[in-house]
N, CA, C and O atoms as a printed pandas DataFrame, in Angstrom:
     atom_number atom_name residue_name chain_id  residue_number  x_coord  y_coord  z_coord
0              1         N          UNK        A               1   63.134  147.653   -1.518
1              2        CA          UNK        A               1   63.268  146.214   -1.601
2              3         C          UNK        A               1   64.243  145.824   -2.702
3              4         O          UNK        A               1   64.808  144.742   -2.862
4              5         N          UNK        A               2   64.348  147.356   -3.699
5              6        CA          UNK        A               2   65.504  146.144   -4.839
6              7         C          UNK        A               2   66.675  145.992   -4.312
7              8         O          UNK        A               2   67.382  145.054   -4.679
8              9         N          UNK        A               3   67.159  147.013   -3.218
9             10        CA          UNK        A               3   68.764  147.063   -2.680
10            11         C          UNK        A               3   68.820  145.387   -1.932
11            12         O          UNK        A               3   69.716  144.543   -1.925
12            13         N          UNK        A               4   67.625  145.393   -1.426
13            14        CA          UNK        A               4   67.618  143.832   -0.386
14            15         C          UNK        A               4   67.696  143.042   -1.664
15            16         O          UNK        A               4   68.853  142.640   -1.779
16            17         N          UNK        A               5   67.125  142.746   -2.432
17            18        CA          UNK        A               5   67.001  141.934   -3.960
18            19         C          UNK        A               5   68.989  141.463   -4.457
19            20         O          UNK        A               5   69.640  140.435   -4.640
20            21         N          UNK        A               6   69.239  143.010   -4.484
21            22        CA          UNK        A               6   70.484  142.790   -5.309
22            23         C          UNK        A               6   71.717  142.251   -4.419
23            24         O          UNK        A               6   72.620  141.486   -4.757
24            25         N          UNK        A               7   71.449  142.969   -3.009
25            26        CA          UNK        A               7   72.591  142.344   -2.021
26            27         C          UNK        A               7   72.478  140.704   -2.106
27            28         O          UNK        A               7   73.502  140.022   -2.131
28            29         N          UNK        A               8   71.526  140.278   -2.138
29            30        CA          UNK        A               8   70.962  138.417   -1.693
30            31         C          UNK        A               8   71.649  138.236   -2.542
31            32         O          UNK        A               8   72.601  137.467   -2.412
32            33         N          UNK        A               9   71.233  139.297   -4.427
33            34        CA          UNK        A               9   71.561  138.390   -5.603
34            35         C          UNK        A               9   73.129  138.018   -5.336
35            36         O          UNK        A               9   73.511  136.849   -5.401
36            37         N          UNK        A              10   74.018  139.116   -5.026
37            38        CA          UNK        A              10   75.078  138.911   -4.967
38            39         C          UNK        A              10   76.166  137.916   -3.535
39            40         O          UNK        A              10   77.388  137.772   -3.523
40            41         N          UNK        A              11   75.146  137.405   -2.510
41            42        CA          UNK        A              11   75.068  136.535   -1.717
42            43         C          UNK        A              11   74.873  135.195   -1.707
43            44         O          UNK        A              11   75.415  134.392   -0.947
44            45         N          UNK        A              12   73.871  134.904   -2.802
45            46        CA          UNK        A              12   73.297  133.531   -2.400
46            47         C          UNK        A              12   74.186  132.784   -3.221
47            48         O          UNK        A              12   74.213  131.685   -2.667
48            49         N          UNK        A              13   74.852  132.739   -4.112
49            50        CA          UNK        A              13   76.056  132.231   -5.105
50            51         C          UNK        A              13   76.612  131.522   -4.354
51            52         O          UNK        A              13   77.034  130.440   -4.761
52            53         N          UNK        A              14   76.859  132.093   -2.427
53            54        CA          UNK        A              14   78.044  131.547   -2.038
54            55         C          UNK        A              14   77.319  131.173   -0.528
55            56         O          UNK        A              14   77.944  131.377    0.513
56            57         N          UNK        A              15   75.838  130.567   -0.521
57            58        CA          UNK        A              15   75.462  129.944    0.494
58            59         C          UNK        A              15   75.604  128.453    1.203
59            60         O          UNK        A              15   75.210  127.924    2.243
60            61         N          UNK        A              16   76.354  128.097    0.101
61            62        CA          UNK        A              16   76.993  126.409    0.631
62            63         C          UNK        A              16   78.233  126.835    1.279
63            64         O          UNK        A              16   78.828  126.032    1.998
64            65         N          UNK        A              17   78.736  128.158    1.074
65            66        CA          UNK        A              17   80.209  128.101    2.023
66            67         C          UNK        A              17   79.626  128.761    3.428
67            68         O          UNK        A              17   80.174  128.618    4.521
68            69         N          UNK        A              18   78.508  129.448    3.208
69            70        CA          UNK        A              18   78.398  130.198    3.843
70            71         C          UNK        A              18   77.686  129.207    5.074
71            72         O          UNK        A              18   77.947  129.325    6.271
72            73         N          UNK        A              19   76.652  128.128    4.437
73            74        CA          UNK        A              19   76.792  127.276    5.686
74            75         C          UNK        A              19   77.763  126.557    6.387
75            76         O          UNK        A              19   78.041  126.601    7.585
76            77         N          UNK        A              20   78.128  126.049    5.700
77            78        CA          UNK        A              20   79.928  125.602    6.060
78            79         C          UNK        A              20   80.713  126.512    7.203
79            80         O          UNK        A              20   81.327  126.073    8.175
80            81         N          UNK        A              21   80.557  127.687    6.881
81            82        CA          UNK        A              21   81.057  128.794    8.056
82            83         C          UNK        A              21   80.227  128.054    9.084
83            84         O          UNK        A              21   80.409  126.985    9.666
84            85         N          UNK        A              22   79.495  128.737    9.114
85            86        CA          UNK        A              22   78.433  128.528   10.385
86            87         C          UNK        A              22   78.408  127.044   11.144
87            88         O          UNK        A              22   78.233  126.916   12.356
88            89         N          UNK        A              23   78.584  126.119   10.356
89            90        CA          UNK        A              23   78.340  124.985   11.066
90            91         C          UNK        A              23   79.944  124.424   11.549
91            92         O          UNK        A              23   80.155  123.651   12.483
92            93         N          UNK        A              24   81.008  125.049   10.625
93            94        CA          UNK        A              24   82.066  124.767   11.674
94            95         C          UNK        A              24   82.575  125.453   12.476
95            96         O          UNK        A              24   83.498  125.214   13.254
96            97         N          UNK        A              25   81.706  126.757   12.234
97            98        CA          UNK        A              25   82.356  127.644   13.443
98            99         C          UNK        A              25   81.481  127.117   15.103
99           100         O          UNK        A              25   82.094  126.952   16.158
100          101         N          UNK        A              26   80.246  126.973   14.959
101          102        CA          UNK        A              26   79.473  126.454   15.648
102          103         C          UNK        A              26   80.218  124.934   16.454
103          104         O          UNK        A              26   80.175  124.503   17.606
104          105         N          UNK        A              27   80.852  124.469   15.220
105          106        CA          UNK        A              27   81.667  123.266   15.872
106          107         C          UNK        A              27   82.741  123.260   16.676
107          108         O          UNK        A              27   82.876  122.454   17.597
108          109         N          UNK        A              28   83.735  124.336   16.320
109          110        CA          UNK        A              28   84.791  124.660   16.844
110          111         C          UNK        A              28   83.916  125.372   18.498
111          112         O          UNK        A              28   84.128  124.799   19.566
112          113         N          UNK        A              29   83.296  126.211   18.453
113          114        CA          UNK        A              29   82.990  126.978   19.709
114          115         C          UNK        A              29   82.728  125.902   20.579
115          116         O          UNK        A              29   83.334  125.900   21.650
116          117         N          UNK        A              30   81.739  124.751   20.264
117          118        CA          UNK        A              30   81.121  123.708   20.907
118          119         C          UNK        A              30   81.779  122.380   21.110
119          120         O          UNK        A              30   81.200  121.356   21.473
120          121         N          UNK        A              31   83.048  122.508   20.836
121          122        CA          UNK        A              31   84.159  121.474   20.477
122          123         C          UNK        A              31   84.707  120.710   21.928
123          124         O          UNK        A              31   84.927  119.632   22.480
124          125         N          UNK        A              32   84.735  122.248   22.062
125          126        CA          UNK        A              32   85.363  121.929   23.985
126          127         C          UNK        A              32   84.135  121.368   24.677
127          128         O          UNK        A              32   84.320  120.505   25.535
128          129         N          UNK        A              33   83.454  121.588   24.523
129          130        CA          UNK        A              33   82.400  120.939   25.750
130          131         C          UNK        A              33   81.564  119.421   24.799
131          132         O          UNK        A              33   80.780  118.637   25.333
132          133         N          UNK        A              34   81.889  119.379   23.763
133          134        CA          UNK        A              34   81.700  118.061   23.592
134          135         C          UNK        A              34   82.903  117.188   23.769
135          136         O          UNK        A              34   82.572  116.024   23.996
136          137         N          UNK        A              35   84.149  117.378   23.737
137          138        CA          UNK        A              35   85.161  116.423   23.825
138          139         C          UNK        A              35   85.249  116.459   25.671
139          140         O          UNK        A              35   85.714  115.458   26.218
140          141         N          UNK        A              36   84.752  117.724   26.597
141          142        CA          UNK        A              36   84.799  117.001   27.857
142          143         C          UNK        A              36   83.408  116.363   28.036
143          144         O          UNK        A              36   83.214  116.485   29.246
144          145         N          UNK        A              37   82.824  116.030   27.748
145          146        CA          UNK        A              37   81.590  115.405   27.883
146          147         C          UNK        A              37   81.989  114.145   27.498
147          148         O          UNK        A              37   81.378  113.225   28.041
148          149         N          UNK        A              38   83.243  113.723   26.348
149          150        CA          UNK        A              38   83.601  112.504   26.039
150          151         C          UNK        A              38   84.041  112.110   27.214
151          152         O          UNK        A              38   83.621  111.148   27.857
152          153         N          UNK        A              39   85.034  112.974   27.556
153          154        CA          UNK        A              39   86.393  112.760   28.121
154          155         C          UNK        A              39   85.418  111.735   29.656
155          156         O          UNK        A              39   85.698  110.668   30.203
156          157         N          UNK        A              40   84.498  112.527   29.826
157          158        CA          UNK        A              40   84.206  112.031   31.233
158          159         C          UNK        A              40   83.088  111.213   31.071
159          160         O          UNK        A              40   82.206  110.945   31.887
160          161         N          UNK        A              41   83.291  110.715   29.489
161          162        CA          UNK        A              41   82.308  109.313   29.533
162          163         C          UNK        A              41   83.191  107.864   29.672
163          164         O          UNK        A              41   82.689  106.788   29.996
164          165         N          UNK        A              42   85.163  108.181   29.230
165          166        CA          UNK        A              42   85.767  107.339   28.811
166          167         C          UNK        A              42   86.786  107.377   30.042
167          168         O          UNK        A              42   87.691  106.564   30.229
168          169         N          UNK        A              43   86.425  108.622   30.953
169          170        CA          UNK        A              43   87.257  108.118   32.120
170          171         C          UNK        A              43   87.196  106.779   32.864
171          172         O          UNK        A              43   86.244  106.002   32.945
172          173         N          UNK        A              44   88.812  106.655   33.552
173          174        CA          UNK        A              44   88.583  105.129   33.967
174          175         C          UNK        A              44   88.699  103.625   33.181
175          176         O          UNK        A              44   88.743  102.493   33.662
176          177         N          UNK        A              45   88.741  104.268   31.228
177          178        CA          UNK        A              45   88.829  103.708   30.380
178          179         C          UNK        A              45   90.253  103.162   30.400
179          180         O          UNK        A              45   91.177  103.652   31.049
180          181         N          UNK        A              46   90.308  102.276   29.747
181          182        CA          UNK        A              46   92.150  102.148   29.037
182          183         C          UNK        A              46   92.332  102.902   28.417
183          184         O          UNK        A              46   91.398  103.619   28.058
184          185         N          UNK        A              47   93.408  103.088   28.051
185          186        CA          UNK        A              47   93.812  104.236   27.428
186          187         C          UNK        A              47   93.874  104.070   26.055
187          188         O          UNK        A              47   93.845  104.995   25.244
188          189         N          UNK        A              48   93.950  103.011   25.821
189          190        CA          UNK        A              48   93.665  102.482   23.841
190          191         C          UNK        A              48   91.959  102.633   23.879
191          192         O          UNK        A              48   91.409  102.549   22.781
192          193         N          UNK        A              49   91.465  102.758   24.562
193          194        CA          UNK        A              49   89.717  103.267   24.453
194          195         C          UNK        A              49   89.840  104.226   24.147
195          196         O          UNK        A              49   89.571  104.524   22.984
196          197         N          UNK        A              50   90.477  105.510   25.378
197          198        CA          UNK        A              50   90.493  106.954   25.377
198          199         C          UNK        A              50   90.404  107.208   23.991
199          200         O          UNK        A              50   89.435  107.387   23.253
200          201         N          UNK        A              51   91.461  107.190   23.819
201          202        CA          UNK        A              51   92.483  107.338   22.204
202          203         C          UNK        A              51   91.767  107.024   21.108
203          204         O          UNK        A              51   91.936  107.633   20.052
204          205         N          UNK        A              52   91.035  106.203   21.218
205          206        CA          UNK        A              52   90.201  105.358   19.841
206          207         C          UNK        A              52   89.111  106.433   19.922
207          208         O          UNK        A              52   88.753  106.910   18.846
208          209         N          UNK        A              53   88.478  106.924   21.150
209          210        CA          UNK        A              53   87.025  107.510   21.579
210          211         C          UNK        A              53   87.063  108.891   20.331
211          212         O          UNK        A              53   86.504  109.220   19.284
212          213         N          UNK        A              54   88.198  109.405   21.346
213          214        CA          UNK        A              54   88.602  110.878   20.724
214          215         C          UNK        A              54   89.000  110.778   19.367
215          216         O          UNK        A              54   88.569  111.727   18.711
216          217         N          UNK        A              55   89.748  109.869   18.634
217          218        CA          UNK        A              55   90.023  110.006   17.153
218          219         C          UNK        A              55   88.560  109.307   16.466
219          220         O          UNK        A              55   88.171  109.620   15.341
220          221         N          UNK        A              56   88.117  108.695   17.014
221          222        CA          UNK        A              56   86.363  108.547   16.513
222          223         C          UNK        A              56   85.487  109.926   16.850
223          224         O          UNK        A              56   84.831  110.274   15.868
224          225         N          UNK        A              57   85.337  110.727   17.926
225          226        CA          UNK        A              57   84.752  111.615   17.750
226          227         C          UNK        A              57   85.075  112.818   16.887
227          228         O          UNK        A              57   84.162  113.547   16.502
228          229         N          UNK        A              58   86.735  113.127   16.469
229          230        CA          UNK        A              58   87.268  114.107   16.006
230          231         C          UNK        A              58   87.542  113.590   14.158
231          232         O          UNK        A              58   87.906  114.443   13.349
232          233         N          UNK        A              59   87.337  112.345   13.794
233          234        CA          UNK        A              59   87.536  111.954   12.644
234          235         C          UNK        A              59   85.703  111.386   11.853
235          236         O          UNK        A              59   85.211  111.661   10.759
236          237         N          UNK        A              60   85.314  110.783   12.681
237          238        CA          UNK        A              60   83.760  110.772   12.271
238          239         C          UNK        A              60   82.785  111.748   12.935
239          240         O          UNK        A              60   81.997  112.331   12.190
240          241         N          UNK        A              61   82.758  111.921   13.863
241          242        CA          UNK        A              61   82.016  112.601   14.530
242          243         C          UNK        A              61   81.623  114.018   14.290
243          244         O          UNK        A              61   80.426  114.222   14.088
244          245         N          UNK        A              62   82.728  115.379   14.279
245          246        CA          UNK        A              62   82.704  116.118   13.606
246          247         C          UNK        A              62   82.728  116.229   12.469
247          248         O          UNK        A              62   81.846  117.030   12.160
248          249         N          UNK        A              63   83.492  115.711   11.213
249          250        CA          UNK        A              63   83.051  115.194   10.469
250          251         C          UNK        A              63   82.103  114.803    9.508
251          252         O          UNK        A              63   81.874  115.229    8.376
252          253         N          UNK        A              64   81.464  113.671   10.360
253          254        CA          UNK        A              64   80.202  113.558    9.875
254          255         C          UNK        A              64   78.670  115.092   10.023
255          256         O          UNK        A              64   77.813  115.552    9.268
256          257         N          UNK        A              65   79.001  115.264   11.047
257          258        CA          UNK        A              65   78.336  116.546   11.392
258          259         C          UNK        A              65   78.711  117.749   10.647
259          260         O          UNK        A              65   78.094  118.762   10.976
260          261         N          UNK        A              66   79.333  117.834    9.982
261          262        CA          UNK        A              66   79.919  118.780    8.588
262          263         C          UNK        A              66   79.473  118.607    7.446
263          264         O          UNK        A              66   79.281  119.558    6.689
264          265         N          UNK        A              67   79.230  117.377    7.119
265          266        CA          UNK        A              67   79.197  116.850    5.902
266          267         C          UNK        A              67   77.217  116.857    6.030
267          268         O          UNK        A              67   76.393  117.208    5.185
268          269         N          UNK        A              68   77.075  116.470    7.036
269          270        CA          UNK        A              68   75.413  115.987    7.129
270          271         C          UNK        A              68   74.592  117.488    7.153
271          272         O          UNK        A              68   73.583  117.704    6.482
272          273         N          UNK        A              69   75.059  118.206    7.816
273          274        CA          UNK        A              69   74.547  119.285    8.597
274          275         C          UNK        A              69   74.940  120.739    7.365
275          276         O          UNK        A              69   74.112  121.610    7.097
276          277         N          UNK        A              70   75.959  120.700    6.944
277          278        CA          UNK        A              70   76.038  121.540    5.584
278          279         C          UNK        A              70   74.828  121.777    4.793
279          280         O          UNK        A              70   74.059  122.730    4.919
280          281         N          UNK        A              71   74.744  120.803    3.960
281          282        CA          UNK        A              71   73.684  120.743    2.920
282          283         C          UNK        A              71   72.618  120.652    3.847
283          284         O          UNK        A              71   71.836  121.487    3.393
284          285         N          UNK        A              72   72.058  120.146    4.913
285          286        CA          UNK        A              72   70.972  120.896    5.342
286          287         C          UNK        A              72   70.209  122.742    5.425
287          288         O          UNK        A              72   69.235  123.414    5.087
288          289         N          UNK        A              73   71.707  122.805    6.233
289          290        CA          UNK        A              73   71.637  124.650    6.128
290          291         C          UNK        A              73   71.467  125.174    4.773
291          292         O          UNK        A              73   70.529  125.911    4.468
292          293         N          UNK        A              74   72.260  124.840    4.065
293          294        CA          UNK        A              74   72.172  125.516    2.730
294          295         C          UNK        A              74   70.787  124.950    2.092
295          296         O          UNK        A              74   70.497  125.685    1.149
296          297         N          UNK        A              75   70.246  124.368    2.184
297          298        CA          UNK        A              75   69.098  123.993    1.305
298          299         C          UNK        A              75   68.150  124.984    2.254
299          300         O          UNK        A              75   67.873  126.051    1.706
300          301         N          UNK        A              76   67.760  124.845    3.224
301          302        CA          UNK        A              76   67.218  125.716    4.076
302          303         C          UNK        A              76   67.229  127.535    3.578
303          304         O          UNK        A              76   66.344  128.371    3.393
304          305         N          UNK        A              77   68.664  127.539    3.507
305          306        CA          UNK        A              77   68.584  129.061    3.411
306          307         C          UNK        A              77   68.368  129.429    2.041
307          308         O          UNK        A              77   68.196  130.632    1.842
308          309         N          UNK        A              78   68.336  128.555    0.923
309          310        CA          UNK        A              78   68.194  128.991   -0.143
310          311         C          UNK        A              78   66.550  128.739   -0.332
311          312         O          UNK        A              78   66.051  128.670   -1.455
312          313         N          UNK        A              79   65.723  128.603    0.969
313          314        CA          UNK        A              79   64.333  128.382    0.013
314          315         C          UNK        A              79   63.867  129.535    1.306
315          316         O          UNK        A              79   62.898  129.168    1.971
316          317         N          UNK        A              80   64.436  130.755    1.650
317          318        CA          UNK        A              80   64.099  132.096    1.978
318          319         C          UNK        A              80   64.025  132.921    1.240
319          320         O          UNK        A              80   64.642  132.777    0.184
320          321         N          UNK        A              81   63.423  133.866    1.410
321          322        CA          UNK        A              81   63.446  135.089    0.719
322          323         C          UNK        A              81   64.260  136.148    0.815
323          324         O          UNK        A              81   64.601  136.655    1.884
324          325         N          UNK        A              82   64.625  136.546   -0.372
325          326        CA          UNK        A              82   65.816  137.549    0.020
326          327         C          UNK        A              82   65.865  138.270    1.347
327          328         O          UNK        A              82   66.826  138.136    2.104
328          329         N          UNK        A              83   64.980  138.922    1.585
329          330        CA          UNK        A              83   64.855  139.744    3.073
330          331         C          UNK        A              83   64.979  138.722    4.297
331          332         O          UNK        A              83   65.651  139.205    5.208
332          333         N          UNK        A              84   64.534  137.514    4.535
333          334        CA          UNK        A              84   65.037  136.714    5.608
334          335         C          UNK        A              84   66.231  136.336    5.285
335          336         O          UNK        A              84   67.083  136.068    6.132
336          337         N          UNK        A              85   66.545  136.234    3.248
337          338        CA          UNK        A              85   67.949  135.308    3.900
338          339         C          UNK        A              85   68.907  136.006    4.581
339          340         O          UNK        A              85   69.541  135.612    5.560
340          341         N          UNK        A              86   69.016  137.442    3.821
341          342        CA          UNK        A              86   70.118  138.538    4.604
342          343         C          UNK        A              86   69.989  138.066    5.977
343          344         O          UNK        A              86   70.910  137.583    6.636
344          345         N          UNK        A              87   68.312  138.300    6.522
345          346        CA          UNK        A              87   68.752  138.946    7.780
346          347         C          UNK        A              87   69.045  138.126    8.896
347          348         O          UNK        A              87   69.344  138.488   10.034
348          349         N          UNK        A              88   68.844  136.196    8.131
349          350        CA          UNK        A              88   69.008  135.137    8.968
350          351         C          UNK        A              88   70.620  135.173    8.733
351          352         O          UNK        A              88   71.464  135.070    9.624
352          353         N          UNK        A              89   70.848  135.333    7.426
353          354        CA          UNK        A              89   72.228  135.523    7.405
354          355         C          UNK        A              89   73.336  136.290    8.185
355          356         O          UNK        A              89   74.305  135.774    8.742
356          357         N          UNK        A              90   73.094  137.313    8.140
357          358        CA          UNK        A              90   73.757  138.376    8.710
358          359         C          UNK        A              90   73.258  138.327   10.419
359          360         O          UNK        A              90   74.050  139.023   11.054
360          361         N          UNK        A              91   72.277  137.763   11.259
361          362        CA          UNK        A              91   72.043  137.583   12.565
362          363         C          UNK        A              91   72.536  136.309   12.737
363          364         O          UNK        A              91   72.913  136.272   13.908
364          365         N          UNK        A              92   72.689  135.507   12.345
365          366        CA          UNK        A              92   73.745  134.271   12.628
366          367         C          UNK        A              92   75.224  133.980   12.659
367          368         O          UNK        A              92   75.834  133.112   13.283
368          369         N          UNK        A              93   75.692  134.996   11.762
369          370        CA          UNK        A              93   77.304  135.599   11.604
370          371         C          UNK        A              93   77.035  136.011   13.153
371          372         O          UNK        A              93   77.356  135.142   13.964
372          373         N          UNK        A              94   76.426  137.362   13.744
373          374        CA          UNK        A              94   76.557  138.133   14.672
374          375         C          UNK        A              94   75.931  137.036   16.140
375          376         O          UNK        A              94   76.165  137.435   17.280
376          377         N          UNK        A              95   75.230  135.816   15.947
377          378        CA          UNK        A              95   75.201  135.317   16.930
378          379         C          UNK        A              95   76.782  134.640   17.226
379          380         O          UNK        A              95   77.657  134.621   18.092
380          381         N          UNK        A              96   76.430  134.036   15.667
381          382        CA          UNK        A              96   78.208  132.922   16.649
382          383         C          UNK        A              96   79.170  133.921   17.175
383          384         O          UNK        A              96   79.731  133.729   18.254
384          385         N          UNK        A              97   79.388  135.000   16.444
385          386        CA          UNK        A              97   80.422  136.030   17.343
386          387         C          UNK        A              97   79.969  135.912   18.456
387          388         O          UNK        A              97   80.693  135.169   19.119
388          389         N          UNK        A              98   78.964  136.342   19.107
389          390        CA          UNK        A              98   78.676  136.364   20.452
390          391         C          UNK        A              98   79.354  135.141   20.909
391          392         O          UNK        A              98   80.561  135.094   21.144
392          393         N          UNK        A              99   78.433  134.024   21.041
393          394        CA          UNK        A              99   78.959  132.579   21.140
394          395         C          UNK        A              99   80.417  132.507   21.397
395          396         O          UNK        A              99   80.843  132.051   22.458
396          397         N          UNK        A             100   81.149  132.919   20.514
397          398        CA          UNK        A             100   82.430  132.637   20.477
398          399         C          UNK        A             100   83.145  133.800   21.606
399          400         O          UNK        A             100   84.164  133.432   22.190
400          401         N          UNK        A             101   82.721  134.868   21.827
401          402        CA          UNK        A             101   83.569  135.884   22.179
402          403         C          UNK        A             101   83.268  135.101   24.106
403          404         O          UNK        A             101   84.141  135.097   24.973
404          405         N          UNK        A             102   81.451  134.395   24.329
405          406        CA          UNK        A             102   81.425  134.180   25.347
406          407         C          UNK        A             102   81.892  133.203   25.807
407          408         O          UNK        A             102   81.879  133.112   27.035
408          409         N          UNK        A             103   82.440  132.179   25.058
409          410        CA          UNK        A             103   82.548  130.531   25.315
410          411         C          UNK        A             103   84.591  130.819   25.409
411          412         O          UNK        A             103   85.216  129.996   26.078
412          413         N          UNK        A             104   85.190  131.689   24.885
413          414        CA          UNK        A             104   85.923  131.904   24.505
414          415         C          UNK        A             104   86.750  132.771   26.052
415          416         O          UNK        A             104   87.937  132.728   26.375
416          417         N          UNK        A             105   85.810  133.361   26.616
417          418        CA          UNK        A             105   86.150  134.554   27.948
418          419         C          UNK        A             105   86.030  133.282   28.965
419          420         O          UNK        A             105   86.759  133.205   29.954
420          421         N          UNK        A             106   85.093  132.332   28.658
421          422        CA          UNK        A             106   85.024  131.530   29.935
422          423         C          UNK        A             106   86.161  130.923   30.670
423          424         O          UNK        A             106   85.958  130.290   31.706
């Protein structure tokens, strides 16, 4: 247990970036299927709608979901224990890969 102890120690220093990863990588993978989900709410729109929709979803929207959703994760992962944080840590790196490698082939 001290090797799990000392890896965290030398981990958790950098768990606000480390949510930050995660939640914009999560954003980027999920990016495409929320902007067509816009796209085909604003079809049929004018086109000064379109335009306004998408620079509102891509300027507040993500965005805001960065800023809100950050400090959630990180407060979260810092009230684990070394042995979950690794291993939530290190299985969440290896999910979004998945995520990404599958959303990415589609």
């Amino acid at each position: 247990m001290s090797l799990v102890n000392t890896v965290a120690g030398y981990v958790r220093p950098h768990t606000d970036d480390i949510a930050l990863a995660l939640i914009a990588t999560l954003l980027v993978i999920f990016g495409d299927t929320i902007n067509d989900l816009l796209r085909k709410m604003v079809r049929g729109q004018p086109v000064w709608l379109r335009v306004g929709a998408f620079i509102a979803l891509c300027t507040f929207g993500y965005g805001a979901l960065s800023v809100w959703l950050t400090p959630m994760l990180d407060h979260y992962l810092r009230t684990l224990s070394s042995g979950m944080f690794l291993l939530l840590v290190g299985g969440a790196f290896i999910l979004v890969g998945v995520l990404a490698e599958r959303y990415h082939s589609r």
